[in-house]
TIROZA-886132 format. One record per residue (C-alpha): residue in one letter; x, y, z. Coordinates in Angstrom, 1 decimal. Each point is the difference from the previous one (the first is absolute). Layout:
REM TIROZA-886132
residu A, x X, y Y, z Z
...
//
This chain:
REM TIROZA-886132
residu X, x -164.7, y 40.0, z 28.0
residu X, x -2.0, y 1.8, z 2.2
residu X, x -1.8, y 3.2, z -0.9
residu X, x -1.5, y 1.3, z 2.9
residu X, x 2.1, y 1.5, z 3.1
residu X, x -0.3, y 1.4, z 3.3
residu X, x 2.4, y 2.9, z 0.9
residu X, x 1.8, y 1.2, z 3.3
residu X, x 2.2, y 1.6, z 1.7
residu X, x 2.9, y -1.3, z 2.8
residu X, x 2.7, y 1.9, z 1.8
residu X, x 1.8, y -3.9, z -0.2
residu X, x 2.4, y -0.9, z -2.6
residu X, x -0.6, y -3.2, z -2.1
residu X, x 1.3, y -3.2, z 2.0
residu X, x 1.1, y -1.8, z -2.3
residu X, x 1.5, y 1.5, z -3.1
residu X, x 0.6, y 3.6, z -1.8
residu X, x 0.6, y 1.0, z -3.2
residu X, x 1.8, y 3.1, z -0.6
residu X, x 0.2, y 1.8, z -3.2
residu X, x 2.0, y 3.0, z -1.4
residu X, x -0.5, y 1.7, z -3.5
residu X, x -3.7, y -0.9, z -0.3
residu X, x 0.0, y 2.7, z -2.6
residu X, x 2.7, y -2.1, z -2.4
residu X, x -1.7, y -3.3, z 0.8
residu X, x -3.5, y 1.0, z -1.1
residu X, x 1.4, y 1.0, z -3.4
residu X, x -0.9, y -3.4, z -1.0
residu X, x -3.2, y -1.3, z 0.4
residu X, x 0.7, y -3.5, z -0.4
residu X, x 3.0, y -0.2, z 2.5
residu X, x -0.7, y -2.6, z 3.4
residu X, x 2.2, y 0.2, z 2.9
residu X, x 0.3, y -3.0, z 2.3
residu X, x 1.5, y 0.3, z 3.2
residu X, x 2.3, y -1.7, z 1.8
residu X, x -1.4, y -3.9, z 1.4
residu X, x -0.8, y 0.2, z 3.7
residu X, x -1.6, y -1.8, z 3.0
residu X, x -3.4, y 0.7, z 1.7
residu X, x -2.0, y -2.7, z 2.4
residu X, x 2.2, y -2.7, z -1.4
residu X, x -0.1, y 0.0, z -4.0
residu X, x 1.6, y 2.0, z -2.3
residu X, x -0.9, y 3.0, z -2.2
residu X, x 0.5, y 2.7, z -2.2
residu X, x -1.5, y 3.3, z -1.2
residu X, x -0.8, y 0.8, z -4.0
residu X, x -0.7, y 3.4, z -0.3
residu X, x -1.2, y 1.3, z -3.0
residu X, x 1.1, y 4.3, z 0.2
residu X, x -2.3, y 1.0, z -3.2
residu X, x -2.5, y -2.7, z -1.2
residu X, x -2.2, y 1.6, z -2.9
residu X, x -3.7, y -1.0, z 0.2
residu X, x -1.0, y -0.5, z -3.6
residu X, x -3.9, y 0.8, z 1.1
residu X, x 0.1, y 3.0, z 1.0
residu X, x 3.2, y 1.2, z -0.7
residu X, x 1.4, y 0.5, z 3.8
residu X, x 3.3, y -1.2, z 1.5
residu X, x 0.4, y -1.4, z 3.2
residu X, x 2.4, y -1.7, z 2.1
residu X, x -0.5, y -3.4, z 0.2
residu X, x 1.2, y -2.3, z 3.2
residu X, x 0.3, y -3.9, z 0.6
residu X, x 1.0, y -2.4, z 2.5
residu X, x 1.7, y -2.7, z -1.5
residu X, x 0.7, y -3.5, z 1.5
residu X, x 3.2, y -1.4, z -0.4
residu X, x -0.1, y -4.0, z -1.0
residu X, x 4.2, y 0.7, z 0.8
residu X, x 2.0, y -0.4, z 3.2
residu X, x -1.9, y -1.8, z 3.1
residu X, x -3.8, y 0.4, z -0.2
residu X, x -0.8, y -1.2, z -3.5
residu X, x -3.8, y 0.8, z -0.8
residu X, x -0.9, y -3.7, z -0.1
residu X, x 0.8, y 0.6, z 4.1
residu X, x -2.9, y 2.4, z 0.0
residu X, x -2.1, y -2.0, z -1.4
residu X, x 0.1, y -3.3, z 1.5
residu X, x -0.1, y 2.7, z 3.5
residu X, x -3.2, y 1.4, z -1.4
residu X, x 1.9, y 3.6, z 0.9
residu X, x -2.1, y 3.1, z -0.1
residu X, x 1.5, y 3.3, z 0.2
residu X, x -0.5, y 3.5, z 1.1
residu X, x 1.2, y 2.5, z -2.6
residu X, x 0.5, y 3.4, z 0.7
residu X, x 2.0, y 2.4, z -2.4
residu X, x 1.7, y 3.5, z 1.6
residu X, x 0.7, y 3.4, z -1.9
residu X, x 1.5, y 2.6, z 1.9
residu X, x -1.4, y 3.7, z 0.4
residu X, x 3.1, y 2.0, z 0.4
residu X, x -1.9, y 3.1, z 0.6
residu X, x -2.6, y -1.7, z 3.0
residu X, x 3.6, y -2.0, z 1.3
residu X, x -2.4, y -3.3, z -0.5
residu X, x -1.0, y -2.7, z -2.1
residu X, x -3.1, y -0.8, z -1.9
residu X, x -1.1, y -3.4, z -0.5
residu X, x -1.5, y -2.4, z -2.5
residu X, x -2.0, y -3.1, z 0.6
residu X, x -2.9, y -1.8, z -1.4
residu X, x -3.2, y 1.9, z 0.8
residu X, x -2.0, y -2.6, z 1.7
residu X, x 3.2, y -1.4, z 1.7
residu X, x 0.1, y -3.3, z -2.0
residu X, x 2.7, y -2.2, z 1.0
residu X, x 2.5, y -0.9, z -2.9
residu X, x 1.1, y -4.2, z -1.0
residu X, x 3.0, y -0.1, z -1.6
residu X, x 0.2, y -3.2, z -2.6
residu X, x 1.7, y -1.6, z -2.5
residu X, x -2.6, y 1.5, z -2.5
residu X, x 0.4, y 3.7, z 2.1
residu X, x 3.1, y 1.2, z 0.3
residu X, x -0.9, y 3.5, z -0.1
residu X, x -2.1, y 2.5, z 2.2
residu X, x -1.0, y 3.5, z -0.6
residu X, x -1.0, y 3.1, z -1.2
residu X, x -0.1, y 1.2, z -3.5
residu X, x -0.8, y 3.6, z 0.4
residu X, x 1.1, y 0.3, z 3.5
residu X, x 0.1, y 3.9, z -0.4
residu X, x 0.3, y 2.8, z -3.2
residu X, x 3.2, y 0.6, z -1.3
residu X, x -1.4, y 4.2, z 0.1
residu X, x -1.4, y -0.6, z 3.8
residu X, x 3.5, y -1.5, z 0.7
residu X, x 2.0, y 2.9, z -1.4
residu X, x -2.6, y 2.7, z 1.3
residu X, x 2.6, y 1.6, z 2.6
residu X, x -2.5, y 0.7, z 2.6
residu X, x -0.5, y -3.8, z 0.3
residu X, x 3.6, y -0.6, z 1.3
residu X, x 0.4, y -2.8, z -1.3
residu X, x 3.2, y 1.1, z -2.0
residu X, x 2.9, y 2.1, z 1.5
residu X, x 2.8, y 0.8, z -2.0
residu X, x -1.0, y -2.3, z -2.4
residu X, x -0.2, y -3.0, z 2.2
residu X, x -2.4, y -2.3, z 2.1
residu X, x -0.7, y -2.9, z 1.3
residu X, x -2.0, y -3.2, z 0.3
residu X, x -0.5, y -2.5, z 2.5
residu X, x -1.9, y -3.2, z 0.5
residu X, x -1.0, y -1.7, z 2.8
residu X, x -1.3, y -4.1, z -0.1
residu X, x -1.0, y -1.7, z 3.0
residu X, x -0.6, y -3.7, z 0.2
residu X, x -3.6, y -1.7, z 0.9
residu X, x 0.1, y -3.7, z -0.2
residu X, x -3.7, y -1.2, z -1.3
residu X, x -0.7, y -1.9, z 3.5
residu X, x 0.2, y 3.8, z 1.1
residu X, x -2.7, y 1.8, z -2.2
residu X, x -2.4, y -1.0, z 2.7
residu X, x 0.1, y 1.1, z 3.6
residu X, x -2.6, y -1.4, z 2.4
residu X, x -3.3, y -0.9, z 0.4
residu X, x -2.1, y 0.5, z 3.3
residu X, x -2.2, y -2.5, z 0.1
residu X, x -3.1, y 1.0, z 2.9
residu X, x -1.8, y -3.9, z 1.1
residu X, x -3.1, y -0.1, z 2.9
residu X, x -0.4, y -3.9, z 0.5
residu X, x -3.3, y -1.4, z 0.3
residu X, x -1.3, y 0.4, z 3.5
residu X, x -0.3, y -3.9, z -0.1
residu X, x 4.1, y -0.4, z -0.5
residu X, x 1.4, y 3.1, z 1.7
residu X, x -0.4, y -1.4, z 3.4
residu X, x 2.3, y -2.1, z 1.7
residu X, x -0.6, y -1.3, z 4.0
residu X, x 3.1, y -1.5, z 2.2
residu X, x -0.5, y -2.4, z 2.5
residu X, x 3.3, y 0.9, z 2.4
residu X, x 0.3, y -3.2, z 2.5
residu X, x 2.3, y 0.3, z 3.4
residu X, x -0.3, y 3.6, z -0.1
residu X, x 1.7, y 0.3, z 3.2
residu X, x 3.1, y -1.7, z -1.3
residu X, x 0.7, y 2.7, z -2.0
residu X, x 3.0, y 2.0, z 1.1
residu X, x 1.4, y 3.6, z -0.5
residu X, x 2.7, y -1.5, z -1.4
residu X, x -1.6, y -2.5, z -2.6
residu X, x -3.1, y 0.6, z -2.5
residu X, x -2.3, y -2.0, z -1.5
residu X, x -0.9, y -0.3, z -3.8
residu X, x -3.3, y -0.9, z -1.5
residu X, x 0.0, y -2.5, z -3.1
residu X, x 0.3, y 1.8, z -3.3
residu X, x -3.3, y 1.4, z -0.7
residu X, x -1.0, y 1.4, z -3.5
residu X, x -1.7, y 3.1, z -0.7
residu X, x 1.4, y 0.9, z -3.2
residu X, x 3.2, y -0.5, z 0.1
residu X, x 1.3, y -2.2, z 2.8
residu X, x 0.4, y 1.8, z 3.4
residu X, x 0.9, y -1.5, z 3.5
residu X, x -1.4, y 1.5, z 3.4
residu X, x 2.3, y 0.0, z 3.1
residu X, x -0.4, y 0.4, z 3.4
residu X, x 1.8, y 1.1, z 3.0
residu X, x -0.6, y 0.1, z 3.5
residu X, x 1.7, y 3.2, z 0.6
residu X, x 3.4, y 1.1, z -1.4
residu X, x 3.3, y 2.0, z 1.3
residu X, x -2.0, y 3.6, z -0.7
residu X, x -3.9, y -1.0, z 0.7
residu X, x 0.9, y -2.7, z 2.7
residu X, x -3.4, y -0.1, z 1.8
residu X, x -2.0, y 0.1, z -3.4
residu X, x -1.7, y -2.5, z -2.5
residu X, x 2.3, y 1.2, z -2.9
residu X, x -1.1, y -1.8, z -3.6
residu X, x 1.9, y 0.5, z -3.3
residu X, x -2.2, y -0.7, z -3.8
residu X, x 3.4, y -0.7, z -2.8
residu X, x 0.3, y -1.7, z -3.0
residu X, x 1.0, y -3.4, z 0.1
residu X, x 3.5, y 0.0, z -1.4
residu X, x 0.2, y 3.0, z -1.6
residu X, x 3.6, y -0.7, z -1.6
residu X, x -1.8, y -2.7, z -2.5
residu X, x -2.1, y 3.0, z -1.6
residu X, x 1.0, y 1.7, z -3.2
residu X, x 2.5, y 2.8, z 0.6
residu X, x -1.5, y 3.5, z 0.1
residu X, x -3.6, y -1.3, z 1.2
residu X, x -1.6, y 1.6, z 2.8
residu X, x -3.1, y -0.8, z 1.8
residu X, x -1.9, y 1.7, z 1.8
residu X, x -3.0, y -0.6, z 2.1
residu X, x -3.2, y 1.4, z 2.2
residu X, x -0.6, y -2.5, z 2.8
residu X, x -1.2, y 0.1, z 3.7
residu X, x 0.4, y -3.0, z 2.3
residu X, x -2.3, y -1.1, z 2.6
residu X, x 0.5, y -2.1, z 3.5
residu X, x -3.6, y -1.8, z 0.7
residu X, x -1.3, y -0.2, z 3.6
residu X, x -3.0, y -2.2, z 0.8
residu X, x -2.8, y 2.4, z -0.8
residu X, x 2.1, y 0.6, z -3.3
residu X, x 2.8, y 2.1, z -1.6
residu X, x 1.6, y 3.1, z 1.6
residu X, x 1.1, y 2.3, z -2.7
residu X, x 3.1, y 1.8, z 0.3
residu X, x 2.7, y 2.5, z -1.9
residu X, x 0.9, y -1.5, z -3.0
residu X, x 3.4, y 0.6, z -1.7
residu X, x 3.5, y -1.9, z -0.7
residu X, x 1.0, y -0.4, z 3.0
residu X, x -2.9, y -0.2, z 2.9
residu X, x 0.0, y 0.4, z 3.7
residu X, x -3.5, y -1.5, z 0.4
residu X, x -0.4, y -0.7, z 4.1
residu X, x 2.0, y 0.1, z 3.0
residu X, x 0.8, y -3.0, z 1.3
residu X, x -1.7, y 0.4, z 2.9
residu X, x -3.6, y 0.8, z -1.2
residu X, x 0.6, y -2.9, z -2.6
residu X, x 0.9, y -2.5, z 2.6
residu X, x -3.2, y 1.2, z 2.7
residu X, x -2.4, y -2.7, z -0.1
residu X, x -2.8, y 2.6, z 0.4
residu X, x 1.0, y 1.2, z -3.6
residu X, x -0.3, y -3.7, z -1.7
residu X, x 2.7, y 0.6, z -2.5
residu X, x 1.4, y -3.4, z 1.2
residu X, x -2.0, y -3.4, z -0.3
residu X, x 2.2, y -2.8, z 1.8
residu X, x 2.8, y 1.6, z -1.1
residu X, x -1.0, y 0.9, z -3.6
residu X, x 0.3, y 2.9, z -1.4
residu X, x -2.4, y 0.6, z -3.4
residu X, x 1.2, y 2.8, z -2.7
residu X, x -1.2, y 0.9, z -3.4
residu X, x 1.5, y 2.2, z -2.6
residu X, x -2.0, y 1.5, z -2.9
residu X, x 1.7, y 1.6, z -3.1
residu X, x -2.0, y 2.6, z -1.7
residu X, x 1.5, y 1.5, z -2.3
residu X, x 3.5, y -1.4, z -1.8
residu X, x 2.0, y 2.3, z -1.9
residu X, x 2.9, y -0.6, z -2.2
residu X, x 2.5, y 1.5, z -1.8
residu X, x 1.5, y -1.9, z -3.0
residu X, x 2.6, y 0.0, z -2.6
residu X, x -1.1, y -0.3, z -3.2
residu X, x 2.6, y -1.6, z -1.7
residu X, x -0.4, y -2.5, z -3.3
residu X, x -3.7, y -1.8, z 1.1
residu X, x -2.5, y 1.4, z 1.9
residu X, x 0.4, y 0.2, z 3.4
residu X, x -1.2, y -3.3, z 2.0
residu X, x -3.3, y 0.9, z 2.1
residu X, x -0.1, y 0.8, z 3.4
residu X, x -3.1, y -1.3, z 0.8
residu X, x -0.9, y -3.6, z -1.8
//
C-alpha cells in the first residue's frame, strides 16, 4: 500500500463514484468494522471502495481512517483482463471539506501509476488521514455527523505511458544533397507537374515541380513532401530545414527556401541571357539540413530517422 501522498484541493466533484456516510460517530465505535461500497464502473472495469472508519495503529497507538480501491474479478472486466491489457491506472481518492465547499484529494506522491493484477487486487492508503484531524470541526470534513468520499480512476493503457520522442538528425554533407536533372522543361504545363524519382535523405522524400500553378501562374513554383506519407506510422511527424537551388551556367542561384517555393518567374528563367536553361534542361538540387521528427514511443524504440 502506498505510504506517501500528495494532497489538493478541487472545486470538482469526484467523476466516478461517491461514498456517503451518516453516523460516523456510531460507526467508529468499532475499530475493527470495514465498509465496502456498492460495485461500480470507472474507464471500463469494475470497483469497489473498503473503507476502514477507525483502524488502530498498534505502533504508536493512533487511529486513522484507512481507504482502498478494490478490483472486482466479478461482472465484465475480470482482473485477468487487466492483466493480459497491461492496464495502468490513475488513482485519485476525494474527501469533501464542507466548510471550504471543496474537495481534497489523495494520490501517490510521486504520481506513480497503479497495475491492477491477479496478485493485486487492492490499492491504497492505510493511514489516509487521523481519525482526531478528521473529527477536528474546523476541518469540515464532518457536518452533522456525516461526509463523504470519492474516488476517481482513469485508464492508461501501457502502449500510453510514453508520449513522443523528438528526434533532431543533420545528414552528412556528403548525403544531404540531392541534384535533378528536369528534361523538356518547356513541356511542362500550368496544368501538369513533374516529379523527381524518390530521393532519400532520411526518410524518403520526393521533389516536384511546376511550371506555374492557378495562384502563382507566371512563377517557377516547386513543392519538397514526403514520399507517401500514408505508409508512415500514425502520429509521426517530420519535419525538415531545407533550401533548394536552380543552377545556371556559372552555378547555382540560391533562392527562399520553405514548403512551398516561388523560386523564378518564368520569364527570367526562360531568358537565355540568364542560362537557367541548357537545350531545354533545367538542373535543380535540393539539400536537407536538418531533419526533425517527432515519434511515438510505443512498445520498441522508435525506428531512426536518419540510417
Amino acid at each position: 500500500m502506498a505510504s506517501d501522498m500528495l494532497l489538493s484541493r478541487t472545486k470538482n466533484q469526484p467523476a466516478h463514484y461517491m461514498l456517503e456516510i451518516e453516523s460516523f460517530s456510531i460507526l467508529c465505535e468499532d475499530p475493527t468494522i470495514k465498509i465496502e461500497s456498492d460495485v461500480f464502473e470507472a474507464s471500463g472495469y469494475n470497483w469497489r471502495l473498503d473503507l476502514y472508519p477507525n483502524r488502530r495503529d498498534e505502533e504508536n497507538g493512533t487511529n486513522h481512517i484507512s481507504l482502498y480501491l478494490i478490483a472486482c474479478e466479478i461482472i465484465t472486466a475480470p482482473i485477468e483482463k487487466m492483466s493480459q491489457e497491461q492496464v495502468h491506472f490513475d488513482v485519485k481518492f476525494f474527501l469533501y471539506d464542507h466548510i471550504g465547499r471543496n474537495y481534497v484529494t489523495f494520490q501517490d506522491v510521486d504520481g506513480k501509476r497503479i497495475s491492477f493484477h491477479k496478485n493485486q487486487t487492492k490499492w491504497g492508503f492505510d493511514k489516509l488521514i487521523s481519525v482526531g484531524k478528521f473529527r477536528e470541526s474546523s476541518n469540515g470534513y464532518l457536518f452533522d455527523d456525516s461526509c463523504v468520499f470519492g474516488v476517481e480512476v482513469l485508464a492508461v493503457p501501457k502502449n500510453k505511458l510514453k508520449d513522443r520522442i523528438l528526434s533532431m538528425i543533420n545528414p552528412p554533407a556528403t548525403m544531404n544533397t540531392y541534384s535533378w536533372i528536369v528534361d523538356k522543361f518547356s513541356a511542362v504545363t500550368n496544368t501538369t507537374s513533374v516529379d523527381s524519382e524518390v530521393f532519400k535523405i532520411g526518410k524518403v522524400k520526393i521533389l516536384s515541380l511546376y511550371r506555374g500553378n492557378y495562384i502563382l501562374s507566371r512563377d517557377l513554383v516547386m513543392y519538397l513532401k514526403l514520399h507517401k506519407p500514408e505508409l508512415l506510422p500514425d502520429s509521426w511527424k517530420v519535419y525538415a530545414k531545407f533550401e533548394v537551388r536552380v543552377k545556371n551556367q556559372s552555378g547555382y542561384d540560391d533562392r527562399v527556401t520553405g514548403y512551398i517555393i516561388s523560386l523564378l518567374m518564368l520569364s527570367e528563367l526562360t531568358d537565355p541571357s540568364n542560362g537557367f536553361l541548357l537545350n531545354d534542361c533545367l538542373t535543380v538540387e535540393a539539400r536537407i539540413s536538418t531533419l526533425n521528427s517527432m515519434l511515438p514511443t510505443v512498445g520498441n524504440e522508435p525506428e531512426a530517422v536518419f540510417a
